[in-house]
C-alpha positions in Angstrom: -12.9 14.9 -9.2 -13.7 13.4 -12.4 -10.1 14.7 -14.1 -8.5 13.3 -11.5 -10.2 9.5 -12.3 -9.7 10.2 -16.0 -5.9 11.2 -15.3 -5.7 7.9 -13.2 -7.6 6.4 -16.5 -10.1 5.0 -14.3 -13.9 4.7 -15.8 -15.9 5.8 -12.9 -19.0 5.9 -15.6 -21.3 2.9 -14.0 -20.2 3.5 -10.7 -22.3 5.6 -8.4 -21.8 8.3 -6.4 -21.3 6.9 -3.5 -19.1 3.9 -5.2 -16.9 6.7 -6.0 -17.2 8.3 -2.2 -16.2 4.7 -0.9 -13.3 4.2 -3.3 -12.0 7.5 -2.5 -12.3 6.6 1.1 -10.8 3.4 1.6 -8.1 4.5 -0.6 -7.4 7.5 1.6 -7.4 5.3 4.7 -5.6 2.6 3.1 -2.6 5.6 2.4 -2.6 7.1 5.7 -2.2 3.7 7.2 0.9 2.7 4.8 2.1 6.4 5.6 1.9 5.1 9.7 3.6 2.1 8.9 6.9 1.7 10.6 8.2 0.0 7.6 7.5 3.5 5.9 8.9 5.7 8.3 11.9 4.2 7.9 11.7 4.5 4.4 11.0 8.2 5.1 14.6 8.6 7.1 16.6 7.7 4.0 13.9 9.7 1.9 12.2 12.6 3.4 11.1 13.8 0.0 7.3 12.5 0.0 7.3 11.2 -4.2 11.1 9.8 -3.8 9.8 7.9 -0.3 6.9 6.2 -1.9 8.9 5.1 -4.6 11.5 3.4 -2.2 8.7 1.9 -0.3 7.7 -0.2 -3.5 11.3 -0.7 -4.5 11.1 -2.4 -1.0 8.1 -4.1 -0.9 9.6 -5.5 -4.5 12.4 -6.6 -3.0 11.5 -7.7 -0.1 9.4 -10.9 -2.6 12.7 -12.0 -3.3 13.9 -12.8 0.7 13.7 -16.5 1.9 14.2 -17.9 5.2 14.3 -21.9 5.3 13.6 -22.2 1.6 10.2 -19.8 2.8 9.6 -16.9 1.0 9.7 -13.9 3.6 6.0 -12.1 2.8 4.4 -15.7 3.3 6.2 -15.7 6.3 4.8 -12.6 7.1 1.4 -13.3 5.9 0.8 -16.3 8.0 1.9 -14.5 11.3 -0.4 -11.4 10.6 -3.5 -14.1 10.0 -2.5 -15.7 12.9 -2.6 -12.2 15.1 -6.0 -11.4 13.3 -7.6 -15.2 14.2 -6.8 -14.2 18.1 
């Protein structure tokens, strides 16, 4: 475990152990719920190929920055509907 957080350079040396369980953790959940995503399925039809698929998914999420709708950018857009849902 620690090669892998020195290959990711991360300095796990002040943290404790379970610091590192919980990182480990909630970054496990946080891929299994982008892997769900219907945004990333998509993503895996015109990739199937795991590495080339996660690539495309940030090439999109990238692009995706760039997209307007009324002079709105589109992830504002998208941010304030998904607060809204969470506030019901």
């Amino acid at each position: 475990m620690i090669a892998a957080f020195k290959q990711l350079n991360v300095d796990i040396s002040d943290d404790t152990p379970k610091q590192i369980t919980n990182r480990i953790v909630n970054t496990t959940k946080f891929h299994n719920e982008v892997r769900k995503s219907e945004i990333f399925k998509e993503v895996r039809k015109h990739k199937p190929e795991y590495f080339q698929a996660s690539k495309l998914f940030i090439e999109l999420l990238q692009g995706l920055s760039t997209c307007k709708h009324e002079e709105e950018s589109l992830i504002f857009i998208e941010i304030m509907k998904a607060l809204k849902r969470s506030d019901k």
